[in-house]
N, C-alpha and C positions, 0 to 999 in steps of 0.2 A: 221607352215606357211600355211599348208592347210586351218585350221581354218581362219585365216586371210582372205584366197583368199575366204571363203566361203562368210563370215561376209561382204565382201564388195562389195559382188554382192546386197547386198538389196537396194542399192542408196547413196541419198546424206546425208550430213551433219557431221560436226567434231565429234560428241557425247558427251562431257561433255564440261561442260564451263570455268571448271578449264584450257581447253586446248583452247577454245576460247581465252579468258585473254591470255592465252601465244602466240597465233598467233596473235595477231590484233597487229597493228603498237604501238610503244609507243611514236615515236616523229611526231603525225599524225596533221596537220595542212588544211582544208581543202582549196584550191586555189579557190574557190567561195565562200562568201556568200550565205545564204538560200536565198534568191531574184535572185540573178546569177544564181543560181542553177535551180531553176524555169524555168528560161527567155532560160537557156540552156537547159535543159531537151526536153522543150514544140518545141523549135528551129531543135532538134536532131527526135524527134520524127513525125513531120512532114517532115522532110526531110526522113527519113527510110521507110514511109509508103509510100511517092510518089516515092521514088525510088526502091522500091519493084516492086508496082504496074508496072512503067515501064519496070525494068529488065525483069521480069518473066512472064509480060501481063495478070497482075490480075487487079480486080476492090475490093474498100470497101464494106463489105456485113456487116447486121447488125449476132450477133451469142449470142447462146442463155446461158443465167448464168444457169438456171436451164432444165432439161431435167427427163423424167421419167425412172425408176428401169428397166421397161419392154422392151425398146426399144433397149436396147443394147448397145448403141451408147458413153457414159460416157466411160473416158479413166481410165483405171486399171493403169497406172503407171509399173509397174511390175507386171510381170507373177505369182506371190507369193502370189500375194492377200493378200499383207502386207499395202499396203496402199488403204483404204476402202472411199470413197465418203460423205460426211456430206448429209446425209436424210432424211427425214421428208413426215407427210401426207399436203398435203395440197387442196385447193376445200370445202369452206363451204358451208354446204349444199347436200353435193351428198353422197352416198352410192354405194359402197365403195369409199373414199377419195384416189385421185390422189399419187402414190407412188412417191416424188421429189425427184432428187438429185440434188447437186451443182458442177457442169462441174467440175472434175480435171484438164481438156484440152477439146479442141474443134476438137481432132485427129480424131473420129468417122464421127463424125457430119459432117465438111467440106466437105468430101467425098461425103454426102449423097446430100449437100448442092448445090455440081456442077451438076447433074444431076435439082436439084429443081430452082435455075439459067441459066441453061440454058447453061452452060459452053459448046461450042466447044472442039475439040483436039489443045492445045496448048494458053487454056483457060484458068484463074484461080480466084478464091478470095481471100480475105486478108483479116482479122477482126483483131479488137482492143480487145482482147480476157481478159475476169475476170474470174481466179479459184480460187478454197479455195482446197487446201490440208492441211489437219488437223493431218496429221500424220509425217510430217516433224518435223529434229530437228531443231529447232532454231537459227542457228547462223549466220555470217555476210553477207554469200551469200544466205538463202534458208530461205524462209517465209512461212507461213499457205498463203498469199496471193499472188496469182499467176498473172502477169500481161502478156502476150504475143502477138506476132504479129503472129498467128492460119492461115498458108496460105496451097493453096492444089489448084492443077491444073489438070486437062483433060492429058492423052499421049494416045501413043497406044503401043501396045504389041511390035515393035519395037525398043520404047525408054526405057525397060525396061533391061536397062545396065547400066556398071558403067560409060560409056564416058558421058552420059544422066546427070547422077547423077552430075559427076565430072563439067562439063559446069554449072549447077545451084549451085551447090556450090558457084563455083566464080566469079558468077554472086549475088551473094548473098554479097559476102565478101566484093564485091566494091564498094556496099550501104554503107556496112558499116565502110567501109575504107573511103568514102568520107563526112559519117554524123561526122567522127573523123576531118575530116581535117575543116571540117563548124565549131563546136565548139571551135577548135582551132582560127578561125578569126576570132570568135565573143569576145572569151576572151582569149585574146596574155598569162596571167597568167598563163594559162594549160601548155604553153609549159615549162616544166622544167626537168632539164637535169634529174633527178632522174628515171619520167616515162616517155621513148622512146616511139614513135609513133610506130603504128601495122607497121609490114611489108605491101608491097603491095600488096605478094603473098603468098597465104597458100602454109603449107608443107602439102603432101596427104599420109598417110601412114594407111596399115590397124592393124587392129587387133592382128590379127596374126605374122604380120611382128616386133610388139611392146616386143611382149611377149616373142619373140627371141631375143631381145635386154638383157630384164629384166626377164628372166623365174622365179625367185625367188620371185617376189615385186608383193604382191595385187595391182589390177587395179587401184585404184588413185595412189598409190604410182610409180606406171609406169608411170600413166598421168605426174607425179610431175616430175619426172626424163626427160621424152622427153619433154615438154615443156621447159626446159630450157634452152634443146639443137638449138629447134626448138619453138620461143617464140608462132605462132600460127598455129597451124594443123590442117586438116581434119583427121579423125578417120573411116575408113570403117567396115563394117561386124560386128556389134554391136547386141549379143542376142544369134549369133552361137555359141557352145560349142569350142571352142581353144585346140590346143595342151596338153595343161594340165586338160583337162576335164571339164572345167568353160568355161563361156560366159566372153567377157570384163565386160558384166554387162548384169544383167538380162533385157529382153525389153518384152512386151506385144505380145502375140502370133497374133492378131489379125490385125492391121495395117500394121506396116513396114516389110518388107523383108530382112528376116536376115536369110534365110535359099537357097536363089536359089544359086547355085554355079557360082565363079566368078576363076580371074586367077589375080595374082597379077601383079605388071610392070617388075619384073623379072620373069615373068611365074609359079608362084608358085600356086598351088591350094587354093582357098579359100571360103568363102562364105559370102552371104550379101551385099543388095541394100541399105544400109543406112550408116549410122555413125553422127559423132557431132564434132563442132567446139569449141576447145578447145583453149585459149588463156594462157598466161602466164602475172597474175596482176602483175605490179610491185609495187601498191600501198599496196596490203597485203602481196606480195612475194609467192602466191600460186596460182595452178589453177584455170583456171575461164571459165566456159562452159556457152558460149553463145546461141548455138541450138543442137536440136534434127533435126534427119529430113530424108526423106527415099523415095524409090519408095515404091510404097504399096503393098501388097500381092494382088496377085490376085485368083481366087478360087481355084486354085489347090496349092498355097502353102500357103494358108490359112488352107484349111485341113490339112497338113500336119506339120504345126506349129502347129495348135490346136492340133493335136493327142500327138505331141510331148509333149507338156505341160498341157497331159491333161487335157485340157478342147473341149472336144468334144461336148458335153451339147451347148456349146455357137451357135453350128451351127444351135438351133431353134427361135435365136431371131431373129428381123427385120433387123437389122443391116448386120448381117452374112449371111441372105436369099438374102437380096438386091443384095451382092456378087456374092451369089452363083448363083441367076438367072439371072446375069448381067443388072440388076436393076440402080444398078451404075455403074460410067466409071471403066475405069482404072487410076491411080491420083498417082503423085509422090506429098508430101509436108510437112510442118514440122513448128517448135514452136519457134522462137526466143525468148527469154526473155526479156523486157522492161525493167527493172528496172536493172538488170544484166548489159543491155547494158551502161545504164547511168550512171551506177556505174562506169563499165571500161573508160566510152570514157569521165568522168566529172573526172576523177580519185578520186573517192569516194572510203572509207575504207568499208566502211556498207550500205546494201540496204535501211536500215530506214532511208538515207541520201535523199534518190530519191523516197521513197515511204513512205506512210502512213498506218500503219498495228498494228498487238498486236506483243508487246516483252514482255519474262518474266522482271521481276522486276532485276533479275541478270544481264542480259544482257544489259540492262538499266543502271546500274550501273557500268560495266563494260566497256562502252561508255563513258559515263560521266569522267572514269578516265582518258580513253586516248585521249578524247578532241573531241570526235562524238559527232556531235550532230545529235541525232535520232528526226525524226518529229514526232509530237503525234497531 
């Protein structure tokens, strides 16, 4: 069991396809048309961004695909440095050629972005955010292409609590509790009794509080277990070590706050300003993680997550100096998934339903038997 809990701190994805094939639906019938799907997607996705923009009082900024090796800013995904950035020279012409990467997320950047915008306290942006993660496994939730709604706001050392946290959550949730109920009137078809509408309220539960439930069960397989108790939850305290010596899941030492100490609703010790919104699909029958998201470190529990995860080194790039000399604000924000989203609220089985990307040729085939139809 150890091994399992270890194995599953490195992220997402099922890992063999032989086990794909056995989780995808077999009586999967899509309630749209590719044109529906379209008309809906494009309908949900304007609706998400204007209601962001309202709730949380951000504006659209443009954000950038590629970013240099040097500047710090490109999201590690996990503290493991298991999943590495697609990089290249690029600059014809020059001596030495510009070190590129391809954004994994826009986590870094935004941050640096509110200060470059001009952001107030209580300010923020939204971008329509493209990454390529090239070390992901392939299966029906989790692509090499990454599509997200990359948002990040101005606070002050005040709102750096969990009632802070907890309020934008659910300010969040009722974007997207309402871009569900839009799709629904545009096409009456979605509604079937099969897949029930999200609640209208998340359940909030942390980390720790989960692992009391299920102390035995590697971290998806907790998620799998409480979500069907409680079909959509917030997750607190994501990256602190837990009761059994694991994190729920490893996070990036450098952004979110998963180290300052908090107290649960029944008073219990714990720690961590972030967590993830975790749904329960009834289209594939498994979980489905629509955001990341978090108050950010600010420079003293930035050192102190860096030390923890060794990398101390990172405090001489730009990014982390910004930090340290209060360069940039202080910013709570975080990564909705696009295509994620479309999947769940169009009740789509596979992302290559709402998105256009590379699948291997198995998984391609593996579609095709159970009636997906993946875009190419």
């Amino acid at each position: 069991m150890t091994d399992d809990k270890k194995a599953d701190l490195a992220g997402p994805g099922i890992g063999t396809y032989e086990e794909v094939d056995r989780v995808l639906p077999s009586d999967y019938k899509s309630l749209l048309d590719v044109k529906e799907t379209q008309k809906a997607l494009y309908a949900v996705k304007d609706y998400i961004e204007k209601g962001l923009c309202k709730e949380l009082n951000l504006f659209m900024v443009q954000v950038p695909l590629i970013v240099t090796r040097e500047s710090g800013v490109n999201d590690m995904l996990d503290r493991d440095g298991s999943r590495t950035p697609v990089e290249f020279p690029c600059g014809l012409g020059i001596e030495p050629r510009l070190n590129a990467q391809v954004v994994q997320a826009a986590t870094k950047w935004k941050r640096m972005a509110l200060a470059q915008f001009e952001c107030g306290v209580g300010e923020g942006v939204n971008t329509d955010m493209r990454a390529v993660r090239k070390d992901y496994f392939l299966d029906h939730d989790h692509s090499s292409y990454v599509d997200q709604w990359d948002w990040e706001k101005v606070i002050e050392d005040k709102d750096r609590n969990l009632d802070y946290l907890t309020d934008t959550v659910k300010k969040i949730w009722k974007v997207l509790r309402g871009a569900e109920k839009l799709a629904l009137d545009m096409f009456p078809q979605l509604e079937d009794p099969r897949y029930p509408e999200l609640p209208d309220e998340l359940t909030f539960l942390h980390a720790e509080e989960i692992l009391d439930m299920y102390p035995d069960l590697p971290r998806k397989k907790r998620e799998t277990k409480i979500i069907q108790e409680y079909p959509a939850i917030f997750i607190y305290g994501i990256g602190w070590p837990l009761a059994d010596g694991y994190p729920h899941e490893n996070r990036a030492a450098d952004y979110d706050d998963w180290i300052t100490p908090t107290t649960s609703a029944k008073g219990d010790p714990m720690h961590g300003l972030n967590g993830d919104i975790l749904v329960w699909n009834p289209v594939t029958k498994r979980r489905h993680e629509l955001t990341s998201m978090g108050i950010r470190v600010n420079k003293e529990t930035l050192v102190q997550q860096l030390e923890m995860a060794d990398l101390m080194h990172y405090l001489d790039l730009p990014y982390h100096q910004a930090i340290m000399n209060d360069k940039i604000p202080l910013s709570i924000g975080g990564g909705i998934g696009q295509s994620r989203t479309y999947m769940l609220l169009l009740r789509k089985a596979h992302l290559g339903e709402v998105s256009v990307t590379l699948w291997p040729d198995q998984l391609k085939e593996i579609c095709r038997n159970k009636n997906i139809h993946v875009l190419e």
